[in-house]
ZAMARGU-4260 file (C-alpha; in steps of 0.2 Angstrom, whole numbers, plus 5000, padded with zeros to 4 digits):
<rodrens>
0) 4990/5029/5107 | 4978/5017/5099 | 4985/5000/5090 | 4995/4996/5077 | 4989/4984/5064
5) 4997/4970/5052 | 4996/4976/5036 | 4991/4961/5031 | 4974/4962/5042 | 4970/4978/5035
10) 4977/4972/5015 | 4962/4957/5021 | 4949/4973/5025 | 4953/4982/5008 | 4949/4966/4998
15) 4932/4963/5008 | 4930/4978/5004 | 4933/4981/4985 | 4924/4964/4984 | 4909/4972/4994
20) 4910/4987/4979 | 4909/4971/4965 | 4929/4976/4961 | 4943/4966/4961 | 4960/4972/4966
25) 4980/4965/4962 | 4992/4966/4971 | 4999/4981/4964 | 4985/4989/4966 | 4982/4984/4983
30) 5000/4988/4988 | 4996/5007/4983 | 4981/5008/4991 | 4990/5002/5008 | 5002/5015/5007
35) 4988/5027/5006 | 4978/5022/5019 | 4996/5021/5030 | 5000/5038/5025 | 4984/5049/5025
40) 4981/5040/5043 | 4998/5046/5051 | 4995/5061/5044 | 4976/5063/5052 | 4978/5055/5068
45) 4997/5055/5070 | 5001/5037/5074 | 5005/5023/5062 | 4990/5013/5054 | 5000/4998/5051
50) 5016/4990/5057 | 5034/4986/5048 | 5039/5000/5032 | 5035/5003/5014 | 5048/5003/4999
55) 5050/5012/4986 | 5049/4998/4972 | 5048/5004/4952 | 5030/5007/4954 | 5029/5015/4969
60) 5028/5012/4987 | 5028/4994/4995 | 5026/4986/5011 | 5037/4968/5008 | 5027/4957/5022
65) 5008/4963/5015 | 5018/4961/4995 | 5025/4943/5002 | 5009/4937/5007 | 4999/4941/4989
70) 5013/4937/4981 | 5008/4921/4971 | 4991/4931/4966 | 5006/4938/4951 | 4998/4950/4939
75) 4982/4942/4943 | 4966/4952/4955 | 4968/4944/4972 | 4955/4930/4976 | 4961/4924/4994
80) 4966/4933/5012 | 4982/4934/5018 | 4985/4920/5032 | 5002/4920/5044 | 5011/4904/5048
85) 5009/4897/5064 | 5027/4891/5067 | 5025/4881/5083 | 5011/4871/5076 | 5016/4872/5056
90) 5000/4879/5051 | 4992/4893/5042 | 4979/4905/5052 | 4968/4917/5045 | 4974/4937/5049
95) 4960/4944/5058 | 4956/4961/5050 | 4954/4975/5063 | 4935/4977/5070 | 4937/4994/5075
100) 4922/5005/5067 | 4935/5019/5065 | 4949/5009/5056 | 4934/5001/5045 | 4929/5019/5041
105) 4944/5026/5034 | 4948/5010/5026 | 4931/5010/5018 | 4936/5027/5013 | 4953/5025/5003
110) 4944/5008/4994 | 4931/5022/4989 | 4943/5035/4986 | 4957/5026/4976 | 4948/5008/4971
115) 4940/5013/4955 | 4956/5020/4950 | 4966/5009/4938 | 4985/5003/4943 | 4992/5015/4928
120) 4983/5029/4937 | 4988/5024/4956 | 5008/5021/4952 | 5008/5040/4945 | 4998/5048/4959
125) 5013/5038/4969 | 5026/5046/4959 | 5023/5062/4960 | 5038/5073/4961 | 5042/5078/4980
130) 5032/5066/4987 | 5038/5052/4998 | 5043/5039/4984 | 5051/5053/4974 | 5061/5059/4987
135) 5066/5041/4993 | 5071/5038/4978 | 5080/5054/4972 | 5090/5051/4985 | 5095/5035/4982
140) 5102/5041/4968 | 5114/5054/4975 | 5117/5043/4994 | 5114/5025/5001 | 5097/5023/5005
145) 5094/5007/5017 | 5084/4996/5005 | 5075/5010/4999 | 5063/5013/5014 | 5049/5027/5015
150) 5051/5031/5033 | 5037/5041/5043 | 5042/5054/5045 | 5046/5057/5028 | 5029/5052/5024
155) 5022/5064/5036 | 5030/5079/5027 | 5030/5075/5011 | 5014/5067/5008 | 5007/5083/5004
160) 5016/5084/4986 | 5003/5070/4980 | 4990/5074/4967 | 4978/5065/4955 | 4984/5065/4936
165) 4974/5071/4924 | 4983/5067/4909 | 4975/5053/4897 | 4985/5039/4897 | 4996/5036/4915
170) 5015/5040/4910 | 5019/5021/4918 | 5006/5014/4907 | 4996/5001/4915 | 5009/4991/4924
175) 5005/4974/4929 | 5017/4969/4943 | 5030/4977/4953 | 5047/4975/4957 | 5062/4982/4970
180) 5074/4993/4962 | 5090/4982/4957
</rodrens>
């Protein structure tokens, strides 16, 4: 069983990276990506990538500590790295993102994959109808759903249910922030 990352040390790899590609990301944006990289790496190596849960939020899936953390960044591409708050001596540290050449790889990969793709674009792929938002979500609707997680599991098995959209304009339109469910 291999390790578990802070999601934000791997939110910290996908901006070195979209940097590295000459993009710039939000946190919306970022917070989709995340999710992918957490889901297609439970389903091909069967462990978690990161620690702690993802939402669903109004655009899609969210993990609340990586969301905290980028927070102030608003609407706005991200231009720092998450830090975490060292509460015996009251300072910020820089989150190490993982070394691993495996973890970089798929990481390098989704950034790739989903980076160039706008925030419209990324909150529909995550709402598509049976996939793990949707369901999360539909089922709120019908039964009390614990602060709206996406657990694994049901990420596992319904993960599947994603697809690209092809349609011109993204039904969300191009969103620029995201917020919990009310």
């Amino acid at each position: 069983m291999g390790e578990v990352y802070d999601a934000r040390g791997i939110a910290n790899l996908m901006l070195d990276e979209s940097e590295r590609m000459e993009r710039r990301m939000t946190n919306l944006a970022l917070q989709k990506l995340l999710y992918f990289a957490h889901a297609i790496f439970l389903i091909e190596q069967k462990r978690p990538l990161v620690s702690g849960y993802f939402e669903a939020w109004e655009y899609g899936p969210v993990h609340p500590t990586a969301y905290q953390a980028f927070k102030v960044a608003g609407a706005e591409p991200i231009n720092f790295r998450a830090a975490r708050l060292n509460v015996v001596k009251g300072t910020r540290e820089a989150i190490t993102p993982p070394s691993d050449p495996d973890i970089i790889r798929h990481i390098s990969r989704i950034v790739q994959s989903y980076g160039r793709m706008t925030p419209g674009r990324l909150v529909d792929i995550s709402h598509a109808k049976g996939a793990p938002w949707h369901f999360v979500v539909d089922k709120g609707r019908t039964s009390l759903a614990f602060g709206m997680r996406i657990p694994d599991d049901v990420i596992r098995e319904r993960f599947k249910h994603h697809k690209v959209s092809i349609g011109s304009h993204p039904s969300a339109g191009e969103p620029s922030e995201d917020t919990p469910f009310a």
